[in-house]
TORBATOR-844072 format. One line per field, with one value per residue (C-alpha): residue in one letter; residue number from 1; x, y, z. Coordinates in Angstrom, 1 decimal, always signed. Layout:
r = c(A, ...)
k = c(NUM, ...)
east = c(X, ...)
north = c(Y, ...)
up = c(Z, ...)
***
This chain:
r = c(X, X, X, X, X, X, X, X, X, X, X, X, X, X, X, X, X, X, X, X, X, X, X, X, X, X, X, X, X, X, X, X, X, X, X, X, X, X, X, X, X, X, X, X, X, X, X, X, X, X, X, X, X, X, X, X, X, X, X, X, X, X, X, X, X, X, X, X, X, X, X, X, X, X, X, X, X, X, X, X, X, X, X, X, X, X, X, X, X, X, X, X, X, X, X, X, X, X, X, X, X, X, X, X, X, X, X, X, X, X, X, X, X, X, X, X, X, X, X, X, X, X, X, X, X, X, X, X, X, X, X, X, X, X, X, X, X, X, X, X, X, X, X, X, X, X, X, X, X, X, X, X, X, X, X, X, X, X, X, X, X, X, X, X, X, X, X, X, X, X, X, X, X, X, X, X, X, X, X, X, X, X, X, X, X, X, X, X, X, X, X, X, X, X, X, X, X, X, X, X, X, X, X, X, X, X, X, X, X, X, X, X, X, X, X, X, X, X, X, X, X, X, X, X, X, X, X, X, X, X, X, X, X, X, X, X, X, X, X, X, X, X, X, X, X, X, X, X, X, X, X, X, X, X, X, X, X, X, X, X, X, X, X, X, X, X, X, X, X, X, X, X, X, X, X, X, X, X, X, X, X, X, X, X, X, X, X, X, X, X, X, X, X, X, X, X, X, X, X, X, X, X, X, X, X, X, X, X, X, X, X, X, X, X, X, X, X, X, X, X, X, X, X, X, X, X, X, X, X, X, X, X, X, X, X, X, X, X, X, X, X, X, X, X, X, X, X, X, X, X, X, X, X, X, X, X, X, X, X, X, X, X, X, X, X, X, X, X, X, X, X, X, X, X, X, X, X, X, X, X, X, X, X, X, X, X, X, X, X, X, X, X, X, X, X, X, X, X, X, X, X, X, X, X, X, X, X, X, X, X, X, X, X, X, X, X, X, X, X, X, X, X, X, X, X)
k = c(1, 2, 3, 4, 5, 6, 7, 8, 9, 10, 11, 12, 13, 14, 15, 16, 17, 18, 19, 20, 21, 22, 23, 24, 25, 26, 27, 28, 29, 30, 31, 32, 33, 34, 35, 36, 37, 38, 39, 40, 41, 42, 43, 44, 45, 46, 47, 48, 49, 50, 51, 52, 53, 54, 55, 56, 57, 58, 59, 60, 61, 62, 63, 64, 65, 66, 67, 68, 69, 70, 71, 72, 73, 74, 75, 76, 77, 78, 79, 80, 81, 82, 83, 84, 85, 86, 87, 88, 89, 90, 91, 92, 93, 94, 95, 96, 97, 98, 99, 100, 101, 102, 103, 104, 105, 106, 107, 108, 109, 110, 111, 112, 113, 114, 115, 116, 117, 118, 119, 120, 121, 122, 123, 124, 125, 126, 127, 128, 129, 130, 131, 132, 133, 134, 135, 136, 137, 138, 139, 140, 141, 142, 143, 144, 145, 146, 147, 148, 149, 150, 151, 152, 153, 154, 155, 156, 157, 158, 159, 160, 161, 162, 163, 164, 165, 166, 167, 168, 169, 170, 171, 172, 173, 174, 175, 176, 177, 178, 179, 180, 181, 182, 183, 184, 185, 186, 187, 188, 189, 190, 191, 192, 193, 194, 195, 196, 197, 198, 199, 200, 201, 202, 203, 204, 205, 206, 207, 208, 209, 210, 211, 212, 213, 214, 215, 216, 217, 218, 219, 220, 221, 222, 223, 224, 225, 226, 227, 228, 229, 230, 231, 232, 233, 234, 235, 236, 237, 238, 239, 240, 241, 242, 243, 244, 245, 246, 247, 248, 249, 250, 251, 252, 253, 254, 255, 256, 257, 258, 259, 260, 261, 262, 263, 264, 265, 266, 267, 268, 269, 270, 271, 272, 273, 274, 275, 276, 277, 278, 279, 280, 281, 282, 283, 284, 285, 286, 287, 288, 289, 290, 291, 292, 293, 294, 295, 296, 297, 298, 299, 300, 301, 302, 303, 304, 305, 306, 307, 308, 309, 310, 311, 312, 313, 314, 315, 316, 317, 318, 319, 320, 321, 322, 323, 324, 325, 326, 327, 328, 329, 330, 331, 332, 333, 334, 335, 336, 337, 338, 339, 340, 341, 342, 343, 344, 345, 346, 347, 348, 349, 350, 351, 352, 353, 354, 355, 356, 357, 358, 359, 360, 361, 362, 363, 364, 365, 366, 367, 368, 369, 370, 371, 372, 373, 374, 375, 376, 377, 378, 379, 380, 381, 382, 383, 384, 385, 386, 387, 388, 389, 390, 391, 392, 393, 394, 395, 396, 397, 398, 399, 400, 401, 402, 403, 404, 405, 406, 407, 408, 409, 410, 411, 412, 413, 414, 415, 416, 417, 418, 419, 420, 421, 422, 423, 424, 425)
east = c(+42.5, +38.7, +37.9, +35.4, +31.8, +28.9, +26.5, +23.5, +20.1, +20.9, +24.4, +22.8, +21.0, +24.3, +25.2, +22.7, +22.6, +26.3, +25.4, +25.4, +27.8, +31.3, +34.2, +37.5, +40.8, +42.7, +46.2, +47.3, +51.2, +51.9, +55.5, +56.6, +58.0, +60.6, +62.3, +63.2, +62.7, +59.8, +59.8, +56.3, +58.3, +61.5, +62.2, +61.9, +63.1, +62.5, +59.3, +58.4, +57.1, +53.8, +53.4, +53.2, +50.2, +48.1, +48.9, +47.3, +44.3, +43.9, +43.6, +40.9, +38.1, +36.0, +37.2, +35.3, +38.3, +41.8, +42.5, +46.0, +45.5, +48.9, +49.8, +53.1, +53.5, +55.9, +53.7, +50.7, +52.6, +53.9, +50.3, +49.2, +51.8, +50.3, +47.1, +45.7, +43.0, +44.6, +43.1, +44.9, +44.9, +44.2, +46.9, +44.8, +45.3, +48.8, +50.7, +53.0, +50.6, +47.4, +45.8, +45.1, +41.4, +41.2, +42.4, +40.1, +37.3, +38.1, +38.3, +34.7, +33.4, +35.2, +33.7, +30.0, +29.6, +31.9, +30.3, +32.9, +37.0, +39.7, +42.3, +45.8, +49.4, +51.7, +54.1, +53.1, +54.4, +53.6, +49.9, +47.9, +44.5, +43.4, +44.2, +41.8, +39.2, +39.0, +38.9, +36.7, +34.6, +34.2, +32.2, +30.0, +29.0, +29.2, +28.3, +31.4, +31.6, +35.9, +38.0, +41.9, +44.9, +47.2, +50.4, +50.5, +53.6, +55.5, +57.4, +57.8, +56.9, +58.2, +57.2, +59.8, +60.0, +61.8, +63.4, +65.3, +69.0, +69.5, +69.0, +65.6, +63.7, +61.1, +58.4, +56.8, +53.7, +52.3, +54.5, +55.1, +58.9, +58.0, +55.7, +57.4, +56.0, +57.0, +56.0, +53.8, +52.3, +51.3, +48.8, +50.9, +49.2, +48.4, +49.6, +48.2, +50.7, +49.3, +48.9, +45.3, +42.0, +38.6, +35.7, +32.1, +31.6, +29.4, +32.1, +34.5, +32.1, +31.4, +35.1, +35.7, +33.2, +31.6, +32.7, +30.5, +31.5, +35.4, +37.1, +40.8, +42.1, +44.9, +48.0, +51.2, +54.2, +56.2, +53.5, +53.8, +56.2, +56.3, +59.5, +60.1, +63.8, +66.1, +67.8, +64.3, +65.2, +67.0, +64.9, +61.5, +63.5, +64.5, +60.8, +58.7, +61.2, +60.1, +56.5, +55.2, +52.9, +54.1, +50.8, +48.7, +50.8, +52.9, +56.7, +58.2, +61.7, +62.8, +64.7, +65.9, +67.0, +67.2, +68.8, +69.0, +73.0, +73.0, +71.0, +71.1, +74.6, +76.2, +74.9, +74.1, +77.0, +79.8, +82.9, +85.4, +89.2, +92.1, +92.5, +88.8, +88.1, +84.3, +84.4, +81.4, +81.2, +80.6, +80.6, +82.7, +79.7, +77.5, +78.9, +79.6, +75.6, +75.4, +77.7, +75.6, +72.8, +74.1, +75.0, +71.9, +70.1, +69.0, +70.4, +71.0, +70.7, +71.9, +69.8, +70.4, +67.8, +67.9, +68.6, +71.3, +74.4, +76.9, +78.7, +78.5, +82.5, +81.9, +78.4, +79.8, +83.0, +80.8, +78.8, +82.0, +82.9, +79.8, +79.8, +76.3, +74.6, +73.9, +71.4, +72.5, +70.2, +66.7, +64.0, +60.8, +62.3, +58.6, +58.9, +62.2, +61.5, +58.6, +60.9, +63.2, +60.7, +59.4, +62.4, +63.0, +59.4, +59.1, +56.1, +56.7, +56.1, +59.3, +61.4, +63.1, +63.2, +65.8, +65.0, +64.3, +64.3, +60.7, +61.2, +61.3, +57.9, +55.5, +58.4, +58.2, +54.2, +54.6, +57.5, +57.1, +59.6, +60.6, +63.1, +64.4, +66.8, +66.2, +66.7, +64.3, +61.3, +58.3, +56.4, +59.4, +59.1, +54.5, +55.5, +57.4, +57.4, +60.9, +62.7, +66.5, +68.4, +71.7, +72.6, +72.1, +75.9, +76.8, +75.1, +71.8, +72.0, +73.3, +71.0, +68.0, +69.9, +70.3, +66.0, +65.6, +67.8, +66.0, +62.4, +64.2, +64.6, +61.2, +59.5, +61.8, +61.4, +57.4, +56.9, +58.4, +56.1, +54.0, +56.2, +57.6, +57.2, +55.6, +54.9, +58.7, +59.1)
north = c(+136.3, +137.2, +140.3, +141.2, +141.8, +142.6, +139.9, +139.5, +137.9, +134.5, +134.8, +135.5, +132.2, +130.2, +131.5, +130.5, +127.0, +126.7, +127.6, +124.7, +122.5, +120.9, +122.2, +120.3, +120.7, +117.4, +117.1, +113.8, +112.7, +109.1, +107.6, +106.9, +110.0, +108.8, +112.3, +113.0, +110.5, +111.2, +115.1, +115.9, +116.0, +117.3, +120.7, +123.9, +127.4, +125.3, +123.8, +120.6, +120.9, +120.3, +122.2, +125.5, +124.5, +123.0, +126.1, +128.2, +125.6, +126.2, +129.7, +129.7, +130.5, +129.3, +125.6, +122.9, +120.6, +120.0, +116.3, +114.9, +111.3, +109.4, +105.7, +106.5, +106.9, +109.7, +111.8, +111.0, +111.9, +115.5, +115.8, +115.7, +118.1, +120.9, +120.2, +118.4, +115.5, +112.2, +109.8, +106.5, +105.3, +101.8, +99.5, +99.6, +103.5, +103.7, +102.3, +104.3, +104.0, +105.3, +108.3, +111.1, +110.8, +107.2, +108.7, +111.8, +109.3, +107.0, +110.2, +110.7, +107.1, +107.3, +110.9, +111.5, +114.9, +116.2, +118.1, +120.4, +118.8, +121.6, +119.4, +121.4, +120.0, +119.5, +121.1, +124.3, +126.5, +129.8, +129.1, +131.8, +131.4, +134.3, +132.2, +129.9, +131.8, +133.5, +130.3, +128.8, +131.8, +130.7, +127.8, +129.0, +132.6, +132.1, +128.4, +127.2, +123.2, +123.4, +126.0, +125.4, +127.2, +128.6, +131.2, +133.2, +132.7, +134.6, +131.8, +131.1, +127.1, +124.9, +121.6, +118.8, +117.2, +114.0, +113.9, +110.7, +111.1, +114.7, +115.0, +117.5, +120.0, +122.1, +124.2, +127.1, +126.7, +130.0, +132.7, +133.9, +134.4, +137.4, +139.4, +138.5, +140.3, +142.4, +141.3, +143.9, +143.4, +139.8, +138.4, +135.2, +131.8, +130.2, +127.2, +125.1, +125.5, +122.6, +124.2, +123.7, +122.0, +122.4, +120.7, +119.8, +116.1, +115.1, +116.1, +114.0, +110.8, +110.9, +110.1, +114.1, +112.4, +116.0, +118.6, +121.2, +125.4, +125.4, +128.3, +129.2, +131.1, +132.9, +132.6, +135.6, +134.0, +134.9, +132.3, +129.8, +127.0, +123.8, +121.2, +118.1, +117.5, +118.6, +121.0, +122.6, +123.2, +125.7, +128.0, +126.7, +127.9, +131.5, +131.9, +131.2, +133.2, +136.1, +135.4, +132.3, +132.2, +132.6, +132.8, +134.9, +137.2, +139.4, +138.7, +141.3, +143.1, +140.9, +142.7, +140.1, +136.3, +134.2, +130.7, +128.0, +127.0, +123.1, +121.1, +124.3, +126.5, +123.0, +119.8, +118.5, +116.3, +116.3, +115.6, +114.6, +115.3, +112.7, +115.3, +115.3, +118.8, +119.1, +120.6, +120.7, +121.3, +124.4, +125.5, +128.6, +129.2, +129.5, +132.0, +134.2, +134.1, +135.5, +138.6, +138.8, +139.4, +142.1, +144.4, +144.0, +145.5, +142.3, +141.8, +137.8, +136.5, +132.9, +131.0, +128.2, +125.8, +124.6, +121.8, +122.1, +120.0, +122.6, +124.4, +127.8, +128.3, +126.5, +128.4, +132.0, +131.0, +130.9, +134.1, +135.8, +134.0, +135.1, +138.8, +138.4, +138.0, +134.9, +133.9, +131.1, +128.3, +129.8, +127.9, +129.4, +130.7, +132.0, +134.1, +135.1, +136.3, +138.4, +140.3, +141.1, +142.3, +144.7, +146.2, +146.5, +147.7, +144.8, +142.6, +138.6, +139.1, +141.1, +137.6, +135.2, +132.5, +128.9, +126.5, +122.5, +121.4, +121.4, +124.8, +126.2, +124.9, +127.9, +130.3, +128.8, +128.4, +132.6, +134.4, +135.9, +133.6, +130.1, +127.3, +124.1, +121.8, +118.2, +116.5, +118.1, +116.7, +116.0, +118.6, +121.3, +121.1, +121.2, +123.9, +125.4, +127.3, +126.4, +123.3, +123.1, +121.0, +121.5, +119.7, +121.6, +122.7, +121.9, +125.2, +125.2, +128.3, +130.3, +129.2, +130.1, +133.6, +133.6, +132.2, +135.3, +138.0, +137.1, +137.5, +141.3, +141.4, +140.2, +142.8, +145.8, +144.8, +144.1, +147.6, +147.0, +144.0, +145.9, +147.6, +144.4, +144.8, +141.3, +141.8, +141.6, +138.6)
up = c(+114.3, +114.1, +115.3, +118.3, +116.9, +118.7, +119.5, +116.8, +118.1, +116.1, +118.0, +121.1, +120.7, +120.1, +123.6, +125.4, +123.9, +125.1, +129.4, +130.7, +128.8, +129.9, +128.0, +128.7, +127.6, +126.9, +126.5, +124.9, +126.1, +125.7, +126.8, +124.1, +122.7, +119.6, +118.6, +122.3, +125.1, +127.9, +126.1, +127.5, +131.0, +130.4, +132.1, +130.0, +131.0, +134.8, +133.9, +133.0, +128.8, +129.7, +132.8, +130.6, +129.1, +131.6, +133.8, +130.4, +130.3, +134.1, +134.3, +131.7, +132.9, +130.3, +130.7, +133.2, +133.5, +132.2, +131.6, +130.6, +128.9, +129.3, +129.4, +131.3, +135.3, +135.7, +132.9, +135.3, +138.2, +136.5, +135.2, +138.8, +140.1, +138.2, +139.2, +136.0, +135.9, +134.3, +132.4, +131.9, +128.2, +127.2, +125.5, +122.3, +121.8, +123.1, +120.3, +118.2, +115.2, +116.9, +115.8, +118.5, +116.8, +118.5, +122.0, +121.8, +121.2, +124.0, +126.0, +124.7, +125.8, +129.5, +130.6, +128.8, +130.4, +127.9, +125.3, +123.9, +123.4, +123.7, +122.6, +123.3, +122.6, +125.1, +122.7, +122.5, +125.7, +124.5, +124.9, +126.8, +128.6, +126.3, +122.8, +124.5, +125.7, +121.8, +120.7, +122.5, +122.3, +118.4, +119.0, +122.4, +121.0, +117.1, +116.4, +114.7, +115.3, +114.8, +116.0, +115.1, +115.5, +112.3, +112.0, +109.0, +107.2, +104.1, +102.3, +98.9, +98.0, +95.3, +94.2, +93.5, +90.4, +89.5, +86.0, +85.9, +85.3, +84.8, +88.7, +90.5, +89.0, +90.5, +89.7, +91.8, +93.8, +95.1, +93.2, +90.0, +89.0, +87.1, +89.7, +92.8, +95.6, +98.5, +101.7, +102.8, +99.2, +99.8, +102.7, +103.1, +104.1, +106.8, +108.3, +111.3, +113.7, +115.8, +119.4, +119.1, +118.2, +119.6, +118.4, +119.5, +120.5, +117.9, +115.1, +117.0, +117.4, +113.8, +113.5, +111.5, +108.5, +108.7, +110.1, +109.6, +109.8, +110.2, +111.4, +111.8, +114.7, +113.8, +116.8, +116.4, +115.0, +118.5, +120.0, +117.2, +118.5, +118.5, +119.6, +117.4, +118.0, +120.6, +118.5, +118.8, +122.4, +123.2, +120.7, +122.4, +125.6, +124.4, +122.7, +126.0, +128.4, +126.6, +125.2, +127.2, +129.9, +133.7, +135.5, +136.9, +139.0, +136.4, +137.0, +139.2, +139.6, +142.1, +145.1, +147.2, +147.1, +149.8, +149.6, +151.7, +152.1, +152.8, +149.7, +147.2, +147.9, +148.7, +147.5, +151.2, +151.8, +154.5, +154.2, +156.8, +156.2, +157.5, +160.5, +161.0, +160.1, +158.5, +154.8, +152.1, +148.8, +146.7, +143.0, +142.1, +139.3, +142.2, +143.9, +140.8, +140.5, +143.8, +142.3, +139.2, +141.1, +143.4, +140.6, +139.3, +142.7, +144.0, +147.7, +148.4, +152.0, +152.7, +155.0, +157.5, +159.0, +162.9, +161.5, +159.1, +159.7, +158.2, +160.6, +161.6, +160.9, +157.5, +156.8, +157.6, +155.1, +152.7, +152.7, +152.8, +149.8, +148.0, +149.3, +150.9, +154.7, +156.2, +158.7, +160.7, +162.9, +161.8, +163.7, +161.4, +157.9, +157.2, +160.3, +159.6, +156.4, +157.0, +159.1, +156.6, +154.4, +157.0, +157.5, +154.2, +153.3, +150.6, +150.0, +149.5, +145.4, +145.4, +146.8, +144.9, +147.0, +146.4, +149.1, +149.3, +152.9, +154.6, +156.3, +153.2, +152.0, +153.3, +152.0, +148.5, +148.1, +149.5, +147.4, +144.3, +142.5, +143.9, +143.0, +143.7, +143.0, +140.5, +143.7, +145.7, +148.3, +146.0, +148.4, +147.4, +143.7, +144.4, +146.0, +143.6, +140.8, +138.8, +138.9, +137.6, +135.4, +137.1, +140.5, +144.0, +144.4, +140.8, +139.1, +140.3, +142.1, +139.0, +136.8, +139.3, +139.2, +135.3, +135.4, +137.9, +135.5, +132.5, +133.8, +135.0, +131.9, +130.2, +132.7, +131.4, +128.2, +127.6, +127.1, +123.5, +122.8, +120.9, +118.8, +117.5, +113.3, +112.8, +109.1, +109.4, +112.4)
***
């Protein structure tokens, strides 16, 4: 990565050429994903793959606007969701052989105010405003025209070679056999590790023909990922818990979790037996999350609406089942919980919050952490901040708790960030 310098006179100049352009960040995300099907869209760590970079290219504030160009409702609709502009992309550039040079262009011809393309992938959610910013930084203040994004990496590579019938030979490309040498002896290469490219508009109109002063900018290997196949997946997942971006507001050890019972405990359905007694449905993974969260210091509260149809008999079965308190029939949740945190002198940043009824909307946009179930209102998953793979009832409150005990644990643990040996990663 290029170090900070101090501004010369001639760098000065590049600056101020730079005030009043438009700098948008586009993300390209056609349908028509091959290696996994709509994968811009499918929910990682509980947001949707895309989501984590437009929230990066949001809270830049170097950018003018963050565009997603699509060709597929439900992208647009995502898109939308976390607060991105969407272009729709003609038939012509939508095929499964066009280039994304052809889409940035016809980016180019539908929005002329554009001077400076930050084109991000969607597959890249360890993006941070900052690598942006840097980057972005290299054209405004020091007149590079293309900015990419590299990792430096310490392999060994081989060239195959063909020899008929006595099978594959190969030959070594960057090392010599005889002086091998030790990592910390060797500077490695880089590789473009695809999260980014930046360019000014003229180097794109030209079609890349010339592309005058190139730079690199070089990205930490723990930010360096990119998904291809599912088996790429649960990695990606791992990688961004840990070094992705969550927003503005620093993740916080979460004291308290309130869930609603019907739609999130339960999966919102009564049942009626032969006898006519009233009975839901709950999943015993569910209530072990509650326990799991207890002994890690984090109270749980179950909640009931005025309007909830489960019964007080059933609801109050429940939180005895769990272990935890239950507020039943609560006409304003945003007023109820605002109690609870006075009396327990916590501020809303310090709530977890599961919810997905419309009572819980002004709790959600509020706590410090919110969920919902795959099957929530559109306004509830707006509103927030992770969605879940698993059914409401069927393990979607335990694996809001596991979300909530891993951030715990990314907040305990960032002190050792920067001890992490990456000559050695």
């Amino acid at each position: 990565m290029e170090s900070n310098m101090k501004s010369t006179p001639s760098q000065s100049k590049v600056s101020s050429s730079f005030k009043n352009t438009h700098r948008a960040a586009l993300i390209l995300a056609r349908g028509g994903s091959k290696g996994i099907p709509l994968k811009n869209i499918k929910i990682l760590a509980g947001v949707p793959l895309i989501g984590w970079v437009v929230r990066a290219a949001l809270n830049s504030e170097l950018l003018d606007s963050v565009w997603v160009s699509t060709d597929h409702d439900e992208i647009e609709r995502v898109a939308n969701l976390w607060g991105a502009q969407v272009i729709r992309r003609s038939p012509e550039v939508s095929r499964d052989s066009s280039s994304s040079l052809e889409t940035i262009q016809e980016f180019l011809r539908l929005r002329p105010e554009v001077d400076i393309v930050c084109h991000i992938q969607a597959t890249s959610p360890c993006l941070h405003p900052y690598h942006i910013n840097e980057a972005l930084k290299m054209i405004t203040d020091k007149g590079y025209d293309y900015v990419f994004s590299v990792v430096r990496r310490h392999q060994f590579r081989w060239s195959e070679v063909n020899k008929g019938k006595n099978g594959k030979n190969t030959i070594p490309l960057n090392i010599n056999l005889a002086k091998r040498p030790r990592r910390q002896d060797w500077a490695g290469e880089l590789f473009e590790n695809g999260s980014f490219y930046f360019y000014k508009r003229e180097i794109l109109e030209n079609g890349l023909q010339q592309c005058g002063r190139i730079a690199y900018y070089e990205m930490l290997p723990e930010h360096s990922v990119d998904i291809d196949v599912d088996i790429d997946w649960p990695v990606a997942e791992e990688r961004v818990l840990r070094f992705g971006y969550f927003g503005q507001n620093k993740p916080a050890h979460f004291r308290l979790l309130l869930c609603s019972v019907s739609g999130c405990l339960t999966d919102g359905q009564m049942y009626t037996s032969a006898s006519g007694e009233e009975l839901v449905s709950t999943n015993t993974r569910d209530l072990t999350a509650i326990g799991m969260l207890q002994r890690e210091k984090t109270e749980v509260i179950l909640m009931s609406s005025s309007d909830d149809p489960v019964s007080r008999t059933l609801a109050e079965k429940l939180s005895q089942q769990a272990g935890c308190t239950l507020r039943y029939m609560v006409e304003h949740k945003q007023a109820e919980v605002e109690c609870l945190l006075k009396d327990r002198g916590l501020q809303w940043e310090d709530v977890a919050y599961f919810g997905t009824d419309t009572q819980d909307l002004d709790c959600l946009l509020k706590a410090g952490l919110s969920g919902v179930p795959p099957d929530a209102p559109v306004a509830a998953m707006i509103a927030a901040k992770y969605t879940c793979h698993s059914p409401s009832g069927r393990g979607a409150l335990r694996e809001f708790a596991q979300h909530i005990l891993l951030l715990k644990k990314k907040v305990t643990s960032e002190m050792y960030e920067d001890c992490i040996d990456r000559k050695n990663f």
